[in-house]
TIZA-97337 format. One line per field, with one value per residue (C-alpha): x, y, z; residue in three letters. Coordinates in Angstrom, 3 decimals. Example, Ala and Ser with C-alpha at 12.3 -4.5 7.8 and 13.67 -1.06 7.14 Angstrom:
<recs>
c1: 12.300  13.670 $
c2: -4.500  -1.060 $
c3: 7.800  7.140 $
aa: ALA  SER $
</recs>
This chain:
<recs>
c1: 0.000  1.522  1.906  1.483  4.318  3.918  5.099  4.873  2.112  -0.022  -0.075  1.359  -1.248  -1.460  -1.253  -3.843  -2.688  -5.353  -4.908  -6.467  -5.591  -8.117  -6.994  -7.951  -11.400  -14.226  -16.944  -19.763  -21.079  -20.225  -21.991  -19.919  -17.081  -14.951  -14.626  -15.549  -11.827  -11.189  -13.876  -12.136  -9.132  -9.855  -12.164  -8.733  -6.835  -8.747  -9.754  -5.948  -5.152  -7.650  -6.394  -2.860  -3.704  -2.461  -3.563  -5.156  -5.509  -6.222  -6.807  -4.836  -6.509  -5.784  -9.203  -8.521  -4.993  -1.757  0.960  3.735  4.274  4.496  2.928  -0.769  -2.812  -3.665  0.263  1.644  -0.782  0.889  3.942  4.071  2.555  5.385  8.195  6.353  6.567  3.018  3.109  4.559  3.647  2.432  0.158  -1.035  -2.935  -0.039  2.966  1.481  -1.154  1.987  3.576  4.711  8.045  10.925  13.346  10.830  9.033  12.535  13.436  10.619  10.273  14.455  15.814  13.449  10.998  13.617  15.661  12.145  11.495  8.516  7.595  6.120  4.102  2.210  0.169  0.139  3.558  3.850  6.450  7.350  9.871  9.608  10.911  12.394  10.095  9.556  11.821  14.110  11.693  10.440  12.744  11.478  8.230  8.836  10.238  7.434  4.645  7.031  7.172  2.671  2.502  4.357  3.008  -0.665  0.159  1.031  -2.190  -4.361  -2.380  -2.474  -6.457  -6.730  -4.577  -6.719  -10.244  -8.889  -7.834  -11.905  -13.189  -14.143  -14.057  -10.965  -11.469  -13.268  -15.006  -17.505  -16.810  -19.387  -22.931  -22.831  -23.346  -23.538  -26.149  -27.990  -28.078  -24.923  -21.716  -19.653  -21.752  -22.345  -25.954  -26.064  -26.962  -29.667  -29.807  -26.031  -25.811 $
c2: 0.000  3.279  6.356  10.029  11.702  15.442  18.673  21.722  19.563  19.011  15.418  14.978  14.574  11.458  13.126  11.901  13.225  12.721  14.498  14.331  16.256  17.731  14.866  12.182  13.682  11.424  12.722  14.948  16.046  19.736  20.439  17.924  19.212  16.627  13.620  9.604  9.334  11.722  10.232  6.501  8.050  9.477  6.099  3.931  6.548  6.518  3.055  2.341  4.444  3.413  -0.496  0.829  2.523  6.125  8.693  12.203  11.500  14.617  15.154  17.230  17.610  19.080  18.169  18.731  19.822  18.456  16.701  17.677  20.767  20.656  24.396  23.076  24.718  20.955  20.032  23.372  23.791  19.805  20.908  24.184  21.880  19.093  22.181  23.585  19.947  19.330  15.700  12.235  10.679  11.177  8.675  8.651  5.842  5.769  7.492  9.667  10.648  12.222  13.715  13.146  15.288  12.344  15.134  16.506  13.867  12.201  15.364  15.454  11.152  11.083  13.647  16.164  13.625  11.894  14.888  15.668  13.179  12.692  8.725  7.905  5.384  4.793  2.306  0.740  0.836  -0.783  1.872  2.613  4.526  3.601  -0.209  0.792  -1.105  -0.595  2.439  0.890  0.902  4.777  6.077  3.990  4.496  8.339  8.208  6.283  8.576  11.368  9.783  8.761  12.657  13.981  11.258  12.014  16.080  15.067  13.029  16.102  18.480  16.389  15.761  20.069  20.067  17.888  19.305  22.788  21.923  20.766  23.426  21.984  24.103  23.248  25.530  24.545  28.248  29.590  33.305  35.765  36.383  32.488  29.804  25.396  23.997  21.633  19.648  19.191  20.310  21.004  23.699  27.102  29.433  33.039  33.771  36.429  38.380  38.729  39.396 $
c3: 0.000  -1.017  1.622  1.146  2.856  4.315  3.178  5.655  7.676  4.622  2.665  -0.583  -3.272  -6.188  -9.504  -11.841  -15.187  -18.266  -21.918  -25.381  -28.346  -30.559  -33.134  -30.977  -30.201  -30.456  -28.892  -30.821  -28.020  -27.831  -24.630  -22.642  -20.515  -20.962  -24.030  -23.606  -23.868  -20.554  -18.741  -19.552  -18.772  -15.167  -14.511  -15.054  -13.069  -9.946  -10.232  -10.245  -7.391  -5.176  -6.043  -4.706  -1.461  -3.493  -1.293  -2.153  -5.687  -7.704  -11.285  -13.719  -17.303  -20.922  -22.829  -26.452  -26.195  -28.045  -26.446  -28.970  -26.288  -22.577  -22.641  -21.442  -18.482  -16.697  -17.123  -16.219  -12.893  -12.005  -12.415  -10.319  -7.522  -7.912  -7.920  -4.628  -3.276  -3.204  -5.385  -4.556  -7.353  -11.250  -12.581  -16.336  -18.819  -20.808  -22.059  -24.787  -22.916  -20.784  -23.934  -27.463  -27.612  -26.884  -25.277  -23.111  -21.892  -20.898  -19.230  -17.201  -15.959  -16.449  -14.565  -13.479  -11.351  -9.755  -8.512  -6.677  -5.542  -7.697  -8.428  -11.970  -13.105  -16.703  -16.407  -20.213  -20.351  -16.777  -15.926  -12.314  -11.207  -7.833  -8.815  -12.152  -13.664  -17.491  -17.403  -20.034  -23.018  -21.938  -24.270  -27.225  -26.346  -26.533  -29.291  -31.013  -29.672  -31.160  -34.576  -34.266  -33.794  -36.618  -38.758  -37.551  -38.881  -42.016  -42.859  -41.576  -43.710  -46.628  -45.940  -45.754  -49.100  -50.730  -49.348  -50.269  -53.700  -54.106  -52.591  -49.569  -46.391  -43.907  -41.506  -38.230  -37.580  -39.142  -40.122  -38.778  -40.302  -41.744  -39.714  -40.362  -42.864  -40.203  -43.435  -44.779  -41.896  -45.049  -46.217  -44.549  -45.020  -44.123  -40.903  -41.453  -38.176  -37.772  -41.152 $
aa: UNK  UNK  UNK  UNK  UNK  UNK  UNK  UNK  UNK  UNK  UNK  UNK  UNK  UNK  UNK  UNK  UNK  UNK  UNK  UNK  UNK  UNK  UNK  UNK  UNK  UNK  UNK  UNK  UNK  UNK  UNK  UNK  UNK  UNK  UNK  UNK  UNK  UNK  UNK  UNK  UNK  UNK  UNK  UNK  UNK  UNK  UNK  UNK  UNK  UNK  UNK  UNK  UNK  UNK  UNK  UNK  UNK  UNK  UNK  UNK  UNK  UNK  UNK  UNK  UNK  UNK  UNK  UNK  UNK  UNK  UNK  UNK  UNK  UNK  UNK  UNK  UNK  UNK  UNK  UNK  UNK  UNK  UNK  UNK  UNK  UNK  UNK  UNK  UNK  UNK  UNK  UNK  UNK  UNK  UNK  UNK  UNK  UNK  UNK  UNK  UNK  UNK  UNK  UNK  UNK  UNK  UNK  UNK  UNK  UNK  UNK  UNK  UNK  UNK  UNK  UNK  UNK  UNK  UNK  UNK  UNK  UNK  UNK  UNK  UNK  UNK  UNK  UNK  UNK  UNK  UNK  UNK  UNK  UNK  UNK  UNK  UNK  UNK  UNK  UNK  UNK  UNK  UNK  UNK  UNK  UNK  UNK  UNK  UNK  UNK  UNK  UNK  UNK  UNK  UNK  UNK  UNK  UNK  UNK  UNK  UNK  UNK  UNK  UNK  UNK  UNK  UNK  UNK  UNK  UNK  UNK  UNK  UNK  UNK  UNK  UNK  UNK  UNK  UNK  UNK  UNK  UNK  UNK  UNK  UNK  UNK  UNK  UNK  UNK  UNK  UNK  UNK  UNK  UNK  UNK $
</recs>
């Protein structure tokens, strides 16, 4: 059973870490605060924690953010609370849900977790950094999630190439005074009153 140790008489917290980028969206839903894939996410995470006797576990999200940057508001507000000493340990689904920049993502399990004191653990991956378990394939894995991303821009610019060279709208706003065909998403009307 893990332990939460104390900093300046308050409890260290269990870092539930969940992300999806815009790319990976699947819900249509555009009233829901977060996706199906964040609530799956924070149901494995908890689940998980509570399993392990991780105390205080508190979640840390980027909903429909990329993980080629570190530059997030979930990640960022995570890691000002691990510099302040607030977090014994970092939890995510899996690796790219942590990040997809190799260097960066090393930086941050390698060197910068461990000189705080800060335990990691993906659970796909089976990394701990407690045991050392797993840590030996992070850097592969990194740099595969780095290669999925770049690969992943490259099919959507190539899809926006194509769609523009037909005519076909690319961009996901719709100027002002027009607004979606209910019928047809590709098409746009005129939105009379704004108009």
């Amino acid at each position: 059973m893990a332990t939460a140790t104390k900093t300046k008489g308050q409890e260290k917290i269990t870092a539930l870490y969940c992300r999806l980028s815009v790319e990976d969206m699947k819900s249509t839903d555009e009233k829901a605060n977060d996706s199906n894939s964040i609530k799956n996410q924070r149901d494995i995470l908890l689940s998980y924690a509570k399993k392990r006797g991780f105390l205080h576990p508190e979640f840390f999200i980027d909903d429909g953010v990329s993980g080629t940057s570190f530059d997030r508001p979930g990640f960022q507000e995570m890691e000002r609370r691990i510099e302040a000493g607030e977090v014994s340990t970092v939890i995510v689904k899996d690796l790219s849900r942590f990040g997809r920049n190799y260097i960066d993502s090393g930086q941050y399990t390698e060197i910068l977790y461990p000189s705080l004191g800060v335990r990691f653990i993906s659970i796909q991956e089976n990394v701990d950094t407690a045991s050392n378990t797993g840590t030996e394939l992070m850097p592969i894995n990194n740099i595969f999630n780095e290669w999925y991303a770049a690969q992943t821009s490259k099919k959507i610019r190539a899809v926006n190439q194509m769609k523009a060279a037909n005519g076909k709208r690319v961009g996901s706003t719709v100027p002002f005074g027009y607004r979606k065909d209910p019928d047809d998403k590709e098409k746009w009307v005129v939105d009379e009153p704004a108009a």
